[in-house]
C-alpha positions in Angstrom: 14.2 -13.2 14.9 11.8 -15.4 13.0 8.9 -13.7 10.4 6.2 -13.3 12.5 8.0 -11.1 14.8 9.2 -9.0 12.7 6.4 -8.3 10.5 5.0 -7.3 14.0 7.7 -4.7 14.4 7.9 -3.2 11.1 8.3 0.6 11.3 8.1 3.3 9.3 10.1 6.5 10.0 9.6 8.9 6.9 7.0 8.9 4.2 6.5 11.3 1.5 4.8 12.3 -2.3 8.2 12.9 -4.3 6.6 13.7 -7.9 4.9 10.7 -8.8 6.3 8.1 -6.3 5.8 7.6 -3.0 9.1 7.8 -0.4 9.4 5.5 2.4 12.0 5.2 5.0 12.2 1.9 7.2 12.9 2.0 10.6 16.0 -0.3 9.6 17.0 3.0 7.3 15.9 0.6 4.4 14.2 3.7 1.7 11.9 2.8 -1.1 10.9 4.8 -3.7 7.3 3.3 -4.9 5.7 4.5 -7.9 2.1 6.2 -7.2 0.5 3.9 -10.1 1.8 0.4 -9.0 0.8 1.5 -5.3 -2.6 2.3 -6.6 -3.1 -0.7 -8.6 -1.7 -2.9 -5.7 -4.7 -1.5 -3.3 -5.3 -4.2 -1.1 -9.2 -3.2 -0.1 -11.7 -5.6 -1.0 -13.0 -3.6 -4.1 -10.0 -3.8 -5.8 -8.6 -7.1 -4.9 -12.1 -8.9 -4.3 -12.3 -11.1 -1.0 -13.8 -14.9 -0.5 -17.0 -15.8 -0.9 -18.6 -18.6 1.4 -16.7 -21.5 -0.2 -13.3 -19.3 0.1 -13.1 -18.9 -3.6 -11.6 -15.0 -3.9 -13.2 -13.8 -7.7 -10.9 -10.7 -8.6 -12.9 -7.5 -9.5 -12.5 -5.5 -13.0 -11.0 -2.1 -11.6 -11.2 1.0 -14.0 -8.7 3.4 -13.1 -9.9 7.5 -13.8 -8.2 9.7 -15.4 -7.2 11.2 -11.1 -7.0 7.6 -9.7 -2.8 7.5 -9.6 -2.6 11.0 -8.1 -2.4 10.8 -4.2 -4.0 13.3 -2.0 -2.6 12.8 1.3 -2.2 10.0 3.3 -2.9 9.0 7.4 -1.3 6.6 9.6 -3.7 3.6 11.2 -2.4 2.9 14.5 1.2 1.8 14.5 0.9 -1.0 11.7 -0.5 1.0 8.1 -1.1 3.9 6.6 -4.5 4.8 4.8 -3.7 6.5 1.1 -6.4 9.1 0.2 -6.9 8.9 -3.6 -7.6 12.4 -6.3 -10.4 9.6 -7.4 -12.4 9.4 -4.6 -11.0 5.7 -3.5 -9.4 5.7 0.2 -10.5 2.1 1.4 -7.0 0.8 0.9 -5.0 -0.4 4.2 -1.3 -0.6 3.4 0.4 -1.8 6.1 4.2 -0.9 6.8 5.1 -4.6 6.1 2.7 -4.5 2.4 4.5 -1.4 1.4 7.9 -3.6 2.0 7.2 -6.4 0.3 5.6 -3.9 -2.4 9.1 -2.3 -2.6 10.9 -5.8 -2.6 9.2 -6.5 -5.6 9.7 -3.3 -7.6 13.0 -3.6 -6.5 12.6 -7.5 -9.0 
């Protein structure tokens, strides 16, 4: 199967709060513990992460985490691809799809 497709047909079976990380079961049974601060700092919206201006140059914002901004509230699935994490802080513009949060866990796994 080559990358694209199976980025297209990542799944996610389980997810949970577990303390201060964040549980995720694969649909390949592949679990990943992620902690809530690196999720939060890896937000990929384009407040936190900036996005391109007209010439395609991407200028990275300063982001000031609150003292609430690494506790999660809740969280909702987008369609069949993400999940949408709901913030203590306020902040919930952050799409994480199911193929982010495994290359997320790939790396904390580094």
């Amino acid at each position: 199967m080559d990358e694209g497709r199976k980025i297209m047909t990542e799944t996610l079976q389980h997810v949970a709060i577990i303390g201060d990380e964040f549980a995720c079961v694969f649909g390949d049974s592949f679990e990943a513990y992620l902690p809530l601060a690196m999720l939060r700092r890896a937000c990929p919206c384009a407040a936190c992460q900036g996005e391109p201006d007209a010439l395609g140059r991407v200028v990275r914002p300063l982001v000031e985490h609150g003292p609430r901004a690494f506790e999660l509230s809740r969280f909702e699935q987008v369609g069949g691809y993400a999940l949408q994490l709901f913030w203590a802080d306020g902040h919930s513009s952050g799409i994480y799809s199911f193929s982010y949060l495994r290359k997320l866990a790939a790396i904390g796994e580094a």
